[in-house]
C-alpha positions in Angstrom: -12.0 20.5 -0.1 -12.6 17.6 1.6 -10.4 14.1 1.7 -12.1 10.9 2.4 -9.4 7.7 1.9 -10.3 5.3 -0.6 -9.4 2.0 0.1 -9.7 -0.5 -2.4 -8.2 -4.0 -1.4 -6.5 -6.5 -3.7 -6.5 -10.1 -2.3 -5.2 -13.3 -4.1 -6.1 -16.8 -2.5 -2.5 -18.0 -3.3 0.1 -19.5 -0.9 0.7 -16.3 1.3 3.4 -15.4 3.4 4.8 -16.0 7.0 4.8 -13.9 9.8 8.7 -13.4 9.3 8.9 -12.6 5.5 5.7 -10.0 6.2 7.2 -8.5 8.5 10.1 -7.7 6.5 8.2 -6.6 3.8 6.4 -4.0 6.0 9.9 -2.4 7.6 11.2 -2.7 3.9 8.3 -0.3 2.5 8.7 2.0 5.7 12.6 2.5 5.2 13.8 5.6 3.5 16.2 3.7 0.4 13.9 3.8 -2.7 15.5 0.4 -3.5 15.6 -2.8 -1.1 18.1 -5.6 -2.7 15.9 -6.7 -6.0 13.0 -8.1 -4.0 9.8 -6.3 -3.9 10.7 -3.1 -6.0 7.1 -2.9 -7.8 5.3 -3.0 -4.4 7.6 -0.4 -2.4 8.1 1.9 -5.8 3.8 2.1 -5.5 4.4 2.7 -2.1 6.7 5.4 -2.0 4.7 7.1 -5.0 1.5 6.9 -3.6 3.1 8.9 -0.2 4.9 11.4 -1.9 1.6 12.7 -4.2 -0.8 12.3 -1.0 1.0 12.5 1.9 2.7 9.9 4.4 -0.6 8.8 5.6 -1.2 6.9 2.7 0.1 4.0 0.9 0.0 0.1 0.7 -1.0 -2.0 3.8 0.1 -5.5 3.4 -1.6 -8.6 5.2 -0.8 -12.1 4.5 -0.8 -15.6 6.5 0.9 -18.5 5.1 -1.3 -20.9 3.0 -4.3 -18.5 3.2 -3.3 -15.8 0.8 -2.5 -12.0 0.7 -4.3 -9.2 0.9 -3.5 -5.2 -0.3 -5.2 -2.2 0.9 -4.2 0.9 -1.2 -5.0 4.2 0.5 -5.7 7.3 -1.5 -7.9 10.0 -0.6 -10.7 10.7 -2.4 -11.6 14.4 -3.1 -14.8 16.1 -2.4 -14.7 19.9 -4.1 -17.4 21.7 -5.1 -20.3 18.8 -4.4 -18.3 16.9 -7.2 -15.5 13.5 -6.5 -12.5 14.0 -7.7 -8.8 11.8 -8.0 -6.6 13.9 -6.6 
């Protein structure tokens, strides 16, 4: 069996975030506590579910610049077995 990541990206053209906040947000979904203070609980629960079924090489990779929008890559592998594509 063979993994290839998919990588589908979600990106929004809305008000973005700054450096600081981003850079929070990264650390946040990096940190071992499966809750971080009522902020961002949907984004690190995908996270954190996304590494536990697939491995810590995967997850959601967040880019963002203030006034430009955000952007979120979700990596999953994609399984080749048997000459056929599978979802893990």
């Amino acid at each position: 069996m063979q993994r290839i990541p998919f990588l589908p990206k979600v990106i929004d053209n809305g008000s973005g975030m700054d450096e600081q906040t981003l850079s929070t947000l990264q650390k946040r979904l990096l940190e071992e506590e499966h809750t971080i203070g009522g902020k961002n609980i949907g984004i690190k629960n995908v996270h954190d579910r996304i590494r536990l079924h697939f491995g810590e090489e995967y997850g959601l990779q967040i880019e963002s610049k203030l006034g430009e929008g955000t952007a979120v890559t979700i990596c999953m592998p994609i399984v080749y077995s048997n000459e056929m594509v599978v979802m893990d």
